[in-house]
FIFI-618004 format. One record per residue: z, y, x of N, C-alpha, C in turn; residue in one letter. Coordinates in steps of 0.2 Angstrom, whole numbers, padded with zeros to 4 digits, always signed. Example, Ala and Ser with C-alpha at 12.3 -4.5 7.8 and 13.67 -1.06 7.14 Angstrom:
+0039-0028+0066+0039-0022+0062+0039-0016+0066A
+0035-0011+0064+0036-0005+0068+0039+0000+0064S
***
This chain:
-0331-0776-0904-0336-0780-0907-0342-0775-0908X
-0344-0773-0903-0352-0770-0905-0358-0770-0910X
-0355-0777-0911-0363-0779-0917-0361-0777-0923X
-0354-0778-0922-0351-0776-0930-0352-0767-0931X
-0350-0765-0925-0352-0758-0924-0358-0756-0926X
-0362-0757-0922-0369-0756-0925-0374-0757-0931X
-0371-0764-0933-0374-0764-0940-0369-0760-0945X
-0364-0758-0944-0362-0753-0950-0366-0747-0948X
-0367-0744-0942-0371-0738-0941-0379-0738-0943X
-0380-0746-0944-0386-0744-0945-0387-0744-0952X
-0380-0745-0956-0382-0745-0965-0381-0740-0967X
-0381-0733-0961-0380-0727-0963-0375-0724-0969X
-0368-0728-0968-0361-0726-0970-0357-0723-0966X
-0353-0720-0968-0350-0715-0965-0340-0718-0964X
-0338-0720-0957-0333-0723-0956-0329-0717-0958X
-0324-0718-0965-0319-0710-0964-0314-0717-0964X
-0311-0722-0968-0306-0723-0963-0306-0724-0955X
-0310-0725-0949-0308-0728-0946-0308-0735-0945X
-0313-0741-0945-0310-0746-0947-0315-0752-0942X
-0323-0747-0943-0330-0752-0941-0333-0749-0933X
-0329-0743-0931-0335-0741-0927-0330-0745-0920X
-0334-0745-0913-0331-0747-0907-0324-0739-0906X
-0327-0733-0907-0318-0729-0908-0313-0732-0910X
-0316-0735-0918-0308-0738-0921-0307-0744-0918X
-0308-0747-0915-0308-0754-0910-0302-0749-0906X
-0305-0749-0901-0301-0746-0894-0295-0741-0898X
-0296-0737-0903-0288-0735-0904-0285-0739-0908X
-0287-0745-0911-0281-0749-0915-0279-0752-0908X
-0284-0753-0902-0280-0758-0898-0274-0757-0894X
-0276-0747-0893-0271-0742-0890-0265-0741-0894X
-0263-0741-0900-0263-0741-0904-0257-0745-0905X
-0258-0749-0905-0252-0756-0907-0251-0759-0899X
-0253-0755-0893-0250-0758-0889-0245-0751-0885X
-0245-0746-0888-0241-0739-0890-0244-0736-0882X
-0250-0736-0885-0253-0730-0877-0251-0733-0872X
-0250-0738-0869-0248-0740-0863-0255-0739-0858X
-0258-0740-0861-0266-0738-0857-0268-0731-0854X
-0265-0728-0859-0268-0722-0857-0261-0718-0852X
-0257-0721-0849-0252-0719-0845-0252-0723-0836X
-0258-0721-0835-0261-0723-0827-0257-0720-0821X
-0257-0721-0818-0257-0715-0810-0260-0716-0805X
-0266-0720-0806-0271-0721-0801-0276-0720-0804X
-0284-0715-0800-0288-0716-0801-0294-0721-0801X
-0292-0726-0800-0294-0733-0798-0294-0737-0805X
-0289-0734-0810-0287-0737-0815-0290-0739-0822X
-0290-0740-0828-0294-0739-0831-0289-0740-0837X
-0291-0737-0843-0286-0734-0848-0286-0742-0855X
-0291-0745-0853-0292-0750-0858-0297-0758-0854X
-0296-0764-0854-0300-0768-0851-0306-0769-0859X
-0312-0769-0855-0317-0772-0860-0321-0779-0861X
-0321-0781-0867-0323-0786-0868-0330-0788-0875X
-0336-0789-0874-0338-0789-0878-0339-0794-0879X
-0338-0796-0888-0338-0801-0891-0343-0804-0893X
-0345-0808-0891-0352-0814-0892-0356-0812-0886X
-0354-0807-0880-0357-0807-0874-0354-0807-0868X
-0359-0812-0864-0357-0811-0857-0353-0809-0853X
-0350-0806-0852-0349-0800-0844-0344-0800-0843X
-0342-0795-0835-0337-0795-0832-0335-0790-0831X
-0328-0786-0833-0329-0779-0835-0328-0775-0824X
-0332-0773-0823-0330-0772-0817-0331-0765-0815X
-0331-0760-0822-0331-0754-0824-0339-0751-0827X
-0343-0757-0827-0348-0756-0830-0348-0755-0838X
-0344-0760-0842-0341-0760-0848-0337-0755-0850X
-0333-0756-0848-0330-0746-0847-0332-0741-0848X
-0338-0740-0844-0342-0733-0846-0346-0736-0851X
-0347-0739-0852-0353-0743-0858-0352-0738-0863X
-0342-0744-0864-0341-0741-0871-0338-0732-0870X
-0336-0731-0865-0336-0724-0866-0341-0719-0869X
-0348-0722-0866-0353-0719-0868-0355-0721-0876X
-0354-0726-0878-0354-0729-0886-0352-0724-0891X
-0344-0723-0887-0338-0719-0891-0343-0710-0891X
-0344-0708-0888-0347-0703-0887-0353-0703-0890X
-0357-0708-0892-0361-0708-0896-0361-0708-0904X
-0354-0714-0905-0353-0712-0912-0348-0705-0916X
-0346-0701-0911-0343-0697-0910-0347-0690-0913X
-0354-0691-0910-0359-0687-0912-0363-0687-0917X
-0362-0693-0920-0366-0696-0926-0363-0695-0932X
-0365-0696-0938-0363-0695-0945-0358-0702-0947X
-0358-0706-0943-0354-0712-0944-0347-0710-0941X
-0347-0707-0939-0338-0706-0939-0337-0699-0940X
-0333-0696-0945-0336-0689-0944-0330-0686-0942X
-0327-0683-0936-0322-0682-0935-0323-0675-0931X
-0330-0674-0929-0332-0669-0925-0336-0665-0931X
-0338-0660-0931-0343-0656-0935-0348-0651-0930X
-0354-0650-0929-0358-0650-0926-0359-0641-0929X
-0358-0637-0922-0361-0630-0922-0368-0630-0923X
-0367-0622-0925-0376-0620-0924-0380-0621-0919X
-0376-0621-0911-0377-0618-0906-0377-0627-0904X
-0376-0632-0906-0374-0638-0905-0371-0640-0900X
***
């Protein structure tokens, strides 16, 4: 759910359970289906399917990188703070 993602990030709170961002999405879904995703043997494969909620699409790996790049976004941000940021950044 994206939109729920982003309107928590944009009320400038800070997820420490884990609960609002698109990360805690994808790991509750890994998560309660016991990592079965993340145990591929093909590079063709893809570690989670994606689906946004209240949009359109078809995940045909565009979604995938979407949300990997999302994940990577909120990763860097003050909304989930699970990284801490060098001097050298």
């Amino acid at each position: 759910n994206r939109k729920k993602a982003l309107d928590f990030a944009q009320s400038d709170q800070v997820d420490s359970k884990g609960e609002h961002t698109i990360f805690s999405q994808v790991k509750k879904k890994l998560e309660s289906s016991k990592h079965r995703g993340m145990h591929i043997n093909s590079a063709d494969k893809k570690a989670w399917f994606v689906k946004f909620i209240g949009e359109y699409a078809l995940d045909e790996g565009g979604l995938f990188r979407e949300s990997l790049s999302e994940i990577c976004t909120e990763l860097k941000s003050h909304v989930l703070p699970l990284l801490l940021q060098s001097k050298n950044q």
